[in-house]
C-alpha positions as CSV (number, residue, x, y, z in Angstrom):
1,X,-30.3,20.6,31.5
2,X,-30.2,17.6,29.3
3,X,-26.5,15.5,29.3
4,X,-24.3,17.4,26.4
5,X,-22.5,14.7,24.4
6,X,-18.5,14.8,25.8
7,X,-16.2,16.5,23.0
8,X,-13.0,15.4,22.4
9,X,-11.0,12.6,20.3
10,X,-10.1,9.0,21.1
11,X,-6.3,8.9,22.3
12,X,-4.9,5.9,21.8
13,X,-5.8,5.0,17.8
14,X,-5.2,8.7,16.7
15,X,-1.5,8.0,18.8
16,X,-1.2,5.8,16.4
17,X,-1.9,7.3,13.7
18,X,-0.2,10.1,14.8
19,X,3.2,7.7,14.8
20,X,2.7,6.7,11.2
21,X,1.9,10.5,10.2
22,X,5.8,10.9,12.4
23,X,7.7,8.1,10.2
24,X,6.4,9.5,7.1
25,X,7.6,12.9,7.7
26,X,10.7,11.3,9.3
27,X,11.4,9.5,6.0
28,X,11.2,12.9,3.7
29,X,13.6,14.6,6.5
30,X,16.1,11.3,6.3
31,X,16.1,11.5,2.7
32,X,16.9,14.8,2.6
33,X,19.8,14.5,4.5
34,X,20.8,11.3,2.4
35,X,19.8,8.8,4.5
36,X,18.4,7.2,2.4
37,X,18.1,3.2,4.3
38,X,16.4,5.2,7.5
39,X,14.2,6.6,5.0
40,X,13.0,2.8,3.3
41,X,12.5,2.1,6.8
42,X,10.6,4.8,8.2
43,X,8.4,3.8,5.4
44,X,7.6,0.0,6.5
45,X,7.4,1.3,10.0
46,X,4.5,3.8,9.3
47,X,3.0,0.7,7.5
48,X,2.8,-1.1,10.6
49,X,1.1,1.8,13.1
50,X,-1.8,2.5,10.2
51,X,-2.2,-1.1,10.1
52,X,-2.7,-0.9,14.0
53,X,-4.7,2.3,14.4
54,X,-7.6,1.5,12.8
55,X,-7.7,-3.1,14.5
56,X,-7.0,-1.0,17.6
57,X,-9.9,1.1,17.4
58,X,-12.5,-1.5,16.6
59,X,-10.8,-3.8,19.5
60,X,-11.5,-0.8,22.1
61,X,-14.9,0.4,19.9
62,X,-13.6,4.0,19.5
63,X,-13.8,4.3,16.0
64,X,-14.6,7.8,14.9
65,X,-15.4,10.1,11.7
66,X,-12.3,12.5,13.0
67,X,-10.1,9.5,13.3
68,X,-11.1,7.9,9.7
69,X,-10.2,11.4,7.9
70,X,-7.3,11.7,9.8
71,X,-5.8,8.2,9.2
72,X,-6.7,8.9,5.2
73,X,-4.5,12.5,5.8
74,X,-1.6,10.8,7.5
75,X,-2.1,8.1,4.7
76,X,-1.5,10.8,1.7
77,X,1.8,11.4,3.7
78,X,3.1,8.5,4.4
79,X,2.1,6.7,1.7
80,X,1.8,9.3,-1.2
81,X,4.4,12.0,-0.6
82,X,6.7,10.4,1.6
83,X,7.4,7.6,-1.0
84,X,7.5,10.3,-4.2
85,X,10.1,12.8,-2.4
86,X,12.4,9.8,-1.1
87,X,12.7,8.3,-4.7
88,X,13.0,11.7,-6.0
89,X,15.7,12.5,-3.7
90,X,17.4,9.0,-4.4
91,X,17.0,8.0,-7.9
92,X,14.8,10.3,-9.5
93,X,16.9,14.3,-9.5
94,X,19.0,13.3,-12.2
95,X,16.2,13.0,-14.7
96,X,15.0,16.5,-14.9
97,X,11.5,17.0,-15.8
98,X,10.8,13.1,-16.1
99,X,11.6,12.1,-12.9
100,X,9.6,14.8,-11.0
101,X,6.7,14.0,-13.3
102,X,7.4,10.0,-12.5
103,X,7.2,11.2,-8.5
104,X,4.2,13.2,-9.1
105,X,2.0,10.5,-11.1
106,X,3.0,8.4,-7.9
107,X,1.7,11.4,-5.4
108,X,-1.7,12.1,-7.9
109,X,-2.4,8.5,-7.8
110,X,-2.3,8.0,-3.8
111,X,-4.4,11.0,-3.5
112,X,-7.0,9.4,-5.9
113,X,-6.8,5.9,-4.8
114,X,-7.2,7.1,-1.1
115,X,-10.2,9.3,-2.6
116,X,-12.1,6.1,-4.0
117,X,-11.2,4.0,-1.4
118,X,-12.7,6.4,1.1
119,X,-16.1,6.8,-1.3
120,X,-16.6,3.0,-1.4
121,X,-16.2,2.1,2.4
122,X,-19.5,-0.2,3.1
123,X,-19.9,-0.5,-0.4
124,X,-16.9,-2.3,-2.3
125,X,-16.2,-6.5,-1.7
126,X,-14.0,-6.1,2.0
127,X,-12.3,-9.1,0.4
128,X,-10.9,-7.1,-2.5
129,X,-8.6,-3.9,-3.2
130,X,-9.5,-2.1,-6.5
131,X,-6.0,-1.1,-7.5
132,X,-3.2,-1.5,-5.8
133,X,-3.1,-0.2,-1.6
134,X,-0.9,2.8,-0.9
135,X,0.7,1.4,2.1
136,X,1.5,-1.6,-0.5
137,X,2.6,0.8,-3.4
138,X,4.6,2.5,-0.7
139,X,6.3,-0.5,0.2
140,X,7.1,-1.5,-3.4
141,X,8.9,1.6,-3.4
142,X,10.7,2.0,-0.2
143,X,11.6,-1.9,-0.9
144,X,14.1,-0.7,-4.1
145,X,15.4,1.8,-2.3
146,X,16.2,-0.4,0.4
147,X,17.5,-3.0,-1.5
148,X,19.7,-0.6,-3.7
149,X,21.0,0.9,-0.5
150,X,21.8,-2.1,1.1
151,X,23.8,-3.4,-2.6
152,X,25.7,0.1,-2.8
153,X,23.7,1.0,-5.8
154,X,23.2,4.7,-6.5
155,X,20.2,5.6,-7.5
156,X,21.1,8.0,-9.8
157,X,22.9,5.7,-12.1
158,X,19.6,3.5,-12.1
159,X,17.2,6.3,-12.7
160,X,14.8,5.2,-15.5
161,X,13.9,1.8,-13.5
162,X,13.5,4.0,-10.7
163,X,10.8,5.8,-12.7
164,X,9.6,3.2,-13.9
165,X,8.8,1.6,-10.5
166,X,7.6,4.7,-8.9
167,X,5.4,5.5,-12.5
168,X,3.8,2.0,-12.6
169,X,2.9,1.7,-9.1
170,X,0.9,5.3,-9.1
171,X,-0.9,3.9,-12.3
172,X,-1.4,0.7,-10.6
173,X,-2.9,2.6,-7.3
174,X,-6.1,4.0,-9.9
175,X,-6.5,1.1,-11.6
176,X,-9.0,-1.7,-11.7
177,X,-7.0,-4.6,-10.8
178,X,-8.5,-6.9,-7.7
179,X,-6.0,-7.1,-4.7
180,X,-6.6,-9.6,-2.7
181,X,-7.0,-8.0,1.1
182,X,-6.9,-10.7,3.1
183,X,-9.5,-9.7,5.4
184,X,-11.0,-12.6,5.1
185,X,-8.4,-14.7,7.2
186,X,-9.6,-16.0,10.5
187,X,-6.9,-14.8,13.1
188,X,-9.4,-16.2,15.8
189,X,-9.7,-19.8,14.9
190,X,-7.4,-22.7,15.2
191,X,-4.7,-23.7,12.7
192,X,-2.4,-27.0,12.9
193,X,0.8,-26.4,14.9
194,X,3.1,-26.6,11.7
195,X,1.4,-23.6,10.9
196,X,3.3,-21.7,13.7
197,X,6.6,-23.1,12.3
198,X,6.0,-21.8,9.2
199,X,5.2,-18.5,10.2
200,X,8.8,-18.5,12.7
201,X,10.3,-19.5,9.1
202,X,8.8,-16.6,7.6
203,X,10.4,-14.7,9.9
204,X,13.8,-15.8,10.1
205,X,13.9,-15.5,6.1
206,X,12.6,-12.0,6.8
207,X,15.4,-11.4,9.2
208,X,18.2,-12.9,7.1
209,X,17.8,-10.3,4.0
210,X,15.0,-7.9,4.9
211,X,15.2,-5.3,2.3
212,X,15.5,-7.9,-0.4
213,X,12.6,-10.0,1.2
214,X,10.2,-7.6,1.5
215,X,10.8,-6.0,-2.0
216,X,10.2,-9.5,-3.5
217,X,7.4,-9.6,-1.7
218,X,5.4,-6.6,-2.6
219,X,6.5,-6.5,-6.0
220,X,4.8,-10.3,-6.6
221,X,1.9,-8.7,-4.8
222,X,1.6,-6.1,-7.0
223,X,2.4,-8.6,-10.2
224,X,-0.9,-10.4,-8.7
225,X,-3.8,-8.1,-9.5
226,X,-3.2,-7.8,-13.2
227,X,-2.6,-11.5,-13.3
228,X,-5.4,-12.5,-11.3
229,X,-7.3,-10.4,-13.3
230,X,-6.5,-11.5,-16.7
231,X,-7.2,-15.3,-15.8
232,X,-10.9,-14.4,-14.4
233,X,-11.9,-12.0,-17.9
234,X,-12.4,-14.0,-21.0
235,X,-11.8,-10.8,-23.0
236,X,-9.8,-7.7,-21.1
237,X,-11.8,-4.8,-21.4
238,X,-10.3,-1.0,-20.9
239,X,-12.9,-1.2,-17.8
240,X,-11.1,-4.3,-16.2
241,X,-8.1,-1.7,-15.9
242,X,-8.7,1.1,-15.3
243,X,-12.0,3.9,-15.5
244,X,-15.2,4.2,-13.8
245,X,-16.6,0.0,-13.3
246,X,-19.5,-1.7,-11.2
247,X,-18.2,-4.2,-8.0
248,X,-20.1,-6.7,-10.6
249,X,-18.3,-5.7,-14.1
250,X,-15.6,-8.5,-13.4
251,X,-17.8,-11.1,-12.6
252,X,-19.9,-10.3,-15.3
253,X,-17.2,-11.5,-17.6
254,X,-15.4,-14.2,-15.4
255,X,-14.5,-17.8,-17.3
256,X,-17.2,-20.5,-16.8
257,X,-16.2,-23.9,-16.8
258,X,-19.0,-25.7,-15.7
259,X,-20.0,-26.2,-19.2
260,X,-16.7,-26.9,-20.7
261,X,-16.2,-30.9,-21.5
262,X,-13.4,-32.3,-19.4
């Protein structure tokens, strides 16, 4: 009898991806018992297990087609529902029909950034995001809740900012802005030792204010794309933000200098 190809699934990266799928559903159960700081947290947690599921699956070769939709499922839940029900449950209740429509616009636009993303694998620039990533839109929004925790801020009192945030960053998950992904870093080369200092001050900063931090952090990420994009068009276009665009559309239209006098 010819050899019959082994069935099963690959443990270790679907573990992990299992874990992140765990603090996302953690973070919905935290919030709805008004704990709300747990919930932030669960958040950045599940951030860091899908950003080790997939390096550890390329590291031990055992990438898979189950695995990929599977990481995109416990992506929508982490990243897309898990976000939308804890500012809901925080910040967004007291609004009525606006804030579950600001939660939801957050929710459609992880299910249709994670939809794109997944059509344009092998096709898109590795070194760019179009729109803005869920786990990063996740953490923009898990960041306020963090900080307003950690301040004694109730959410309810801030609602429309809350809205806002949640609003804006579905909107900026569909869009066209380019997000830098930093795949292009080298992790494997060598850097100057005060390189390793700086990143040990990263991390004590980190340490110091963590809720604050990190908040700062994504939200100047997510500031980035439009800006970035709007200094590369000479002339912004509905197409540079948001609707169907070629990889090529942007750099169709980028500012040449090299014909500009001095």
């Amino acid at each position: 009898m010819p050899d019959q190809k082994r069935r099963g699934i690959y443990l270790l990266p679907n573990l992990l991806t299992t874990a992140g799928l765990f603090s996302g559903f953690f973070a919905v159960v935290s919030s709805m018992n008004g704990r709300f700081e747990a919930a932030a947290v669960a958040i950045f947690v599940a951030m860091i297990f899908d950003g080790l599921d997939g390096r550890v699956a390329r590291i031990t070769n055992t990438q898979s087609e189950f695995g990929a939709e599977y990481d995109s499922m416990a992506d929508m839940v982490s990243f897309g529902v898990a976000p939308a029900l804890v500012a809901y449950n925080w910040g967004l209740s007291g609004l009525g029909k606006i804030g579950w429509l600001a939660a939801f616009i957050y929710v459609a636009g992880a299910a249709l950034r994670l939809a794109r993303f997944n059509t344009q694998i092998g096709i898109a620039d590795s070194r760019f995001f179009q729109g803005l990533a869920s786990p990063a839109a996740a953490a923009l929004v898990a960041g306020l809740i963090w900080v307003g925790v950690e301040y004694d801020i109730n959410g309810q009192d801030y609602g429309v900012i809350v809205a806002l945030v949640t609003g804006l960053s579905g909107l900026l998950m569909v869009s066209n802005f380019k997000y830098n992904s930093f795949k292009d870093i080298n992790l494997h080369g060598k850097v100057p030792f005060v390189v390793l200092l700086l990143i040990l001050l990263v991390f004590v900063v980190v340490a110091t204010e963590p809720a604050l931090v990190l908040f700062i952090v994504f939200l100047l990420y997510a500031l980035a794309g439009p800006i970035n994009t709007f200094r590369m068009v000479d002339k912004v276009r509905l197409e540079d933000v948001v609707g169907d665009t070629e990889e090529t559309d942007v750099d169709c239209d980028q500012k040449d200098n090299t014909d500009k006098p001095d």
